[in-house]
C-alpha positions, 0 to 999 in steps of 0.5 A: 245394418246399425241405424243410430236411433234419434236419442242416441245423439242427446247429451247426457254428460253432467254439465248438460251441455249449452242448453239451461232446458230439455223437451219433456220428451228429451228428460223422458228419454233421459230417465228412461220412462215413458213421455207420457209418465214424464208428463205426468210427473210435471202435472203433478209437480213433481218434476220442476218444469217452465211454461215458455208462452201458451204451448211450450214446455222445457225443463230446466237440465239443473231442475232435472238433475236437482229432482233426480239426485233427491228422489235417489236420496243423494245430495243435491249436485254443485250449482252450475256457474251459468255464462249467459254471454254470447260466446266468441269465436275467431 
């Protein structure tokens, strides 16, 4: 049987969906790289990452994208327009 593993529903498209951030784990399985490289990589400021009170850490999908495109020697990608607005809905 085909089981759909957890990170298979992760949206990789390139607006980065509704979310401004990711889990490490989630840019972990982006990049395809161990959570604990990912982690490392924000330990050593390499990979931009935000601490949101004592504990959580989230790292901005355009930050990701930004260190990404420069690692591989490409332009940094078009800032996004980010609608911050609550949505309405019908």
């Amino acid at each position: 049987m085909n089981e759909m593993r957890r990170d298979e529903g992760l949206d990789t498209s390139a607006n980065g969906g509704d979310t401004l951030v990711i889990t490490v784990r989630e840019a972990a399985r982006l990049l395809h790289i161990s959570r604990n490289t990912c982690y490392e990589l924000v330990r050593r400021g390499e990979l931009p990452a935000v601490k949101l009170g004592s504990r959580i850490l989230r790292v901005p999908r355009r930050g990701l994208e930004q260190w990404l495109a420069r690692e591989a020697g490409l332009p940094s990608p078009p800032s996004p327009v980010v609608d911050l607005a609550p949505s309405q809905r019908h």
